[in-house]
C-alpha positions in Angstrom: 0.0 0.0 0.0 1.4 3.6 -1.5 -0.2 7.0 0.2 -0.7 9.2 -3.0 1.8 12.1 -3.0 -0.3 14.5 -2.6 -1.2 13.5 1.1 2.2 13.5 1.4 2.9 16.5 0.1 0.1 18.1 2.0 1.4 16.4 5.3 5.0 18.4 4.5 3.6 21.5 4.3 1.8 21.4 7.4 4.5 20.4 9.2 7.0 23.0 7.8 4.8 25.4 8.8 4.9 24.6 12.2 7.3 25.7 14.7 10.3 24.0 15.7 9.1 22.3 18.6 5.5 21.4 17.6 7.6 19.7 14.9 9.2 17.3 17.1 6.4 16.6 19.2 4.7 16.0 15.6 7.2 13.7 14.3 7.3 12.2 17.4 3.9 11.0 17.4 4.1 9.7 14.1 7.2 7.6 14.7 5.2 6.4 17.7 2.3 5.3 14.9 4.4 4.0 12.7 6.3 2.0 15.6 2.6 0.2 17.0 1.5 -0.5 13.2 4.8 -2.2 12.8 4.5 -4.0 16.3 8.3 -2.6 17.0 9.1 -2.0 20.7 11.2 1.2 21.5 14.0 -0.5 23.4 15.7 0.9 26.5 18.9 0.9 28.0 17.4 -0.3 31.0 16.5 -3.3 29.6 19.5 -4.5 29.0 20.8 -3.6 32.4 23.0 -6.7 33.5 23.1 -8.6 30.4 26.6 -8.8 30.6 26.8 -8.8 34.3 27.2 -12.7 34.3 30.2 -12.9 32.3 32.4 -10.7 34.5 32.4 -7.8 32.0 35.1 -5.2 32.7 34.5 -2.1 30.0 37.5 -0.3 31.8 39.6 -4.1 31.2 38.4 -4.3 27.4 38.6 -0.4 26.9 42.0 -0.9 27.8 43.1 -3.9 25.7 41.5 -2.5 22.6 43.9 0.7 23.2 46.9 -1.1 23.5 46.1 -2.8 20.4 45.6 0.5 18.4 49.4 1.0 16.2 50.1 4.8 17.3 51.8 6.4 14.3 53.7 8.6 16.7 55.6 4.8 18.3 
């Protein structure tokens, strides 16, 4: 299913003449459609909280391993 492109192009207009903020909020809402008709859930950072936590993850360790590994022009 296509939407003709002059609902489109009416949709376009209306939101340039909106204001920046009532923009947002407008594209906002229509990600937030777009996101239900898909069935897509917004993920969270929180959810992920701890999936790592198991396996004795270190960023600081690995951050640091990956830097040494880096070839420094400069060395």
């Amino acid at each position: 299913m296509s939407i003709p492109r002059d609902k489109i192009d009416k949709l376009v207009k209306e939101l340039e003449q909106l204001d920046e903020k009532d923009a947002e909020q407008a594209v906002i809402v229509i990600e937030d459609f777009i996101r239900k008709k898909k069935n897509i859930k917004r993920t969270k950072p929180s959810d992920y909280r701890g999936a790592l936590k198991h396996l004795n993850f270190s960023a600081e360790e690995e951050s640091k391993k990956i830097r040494d590994e880096w070839k420094r022009e400069w060395e």
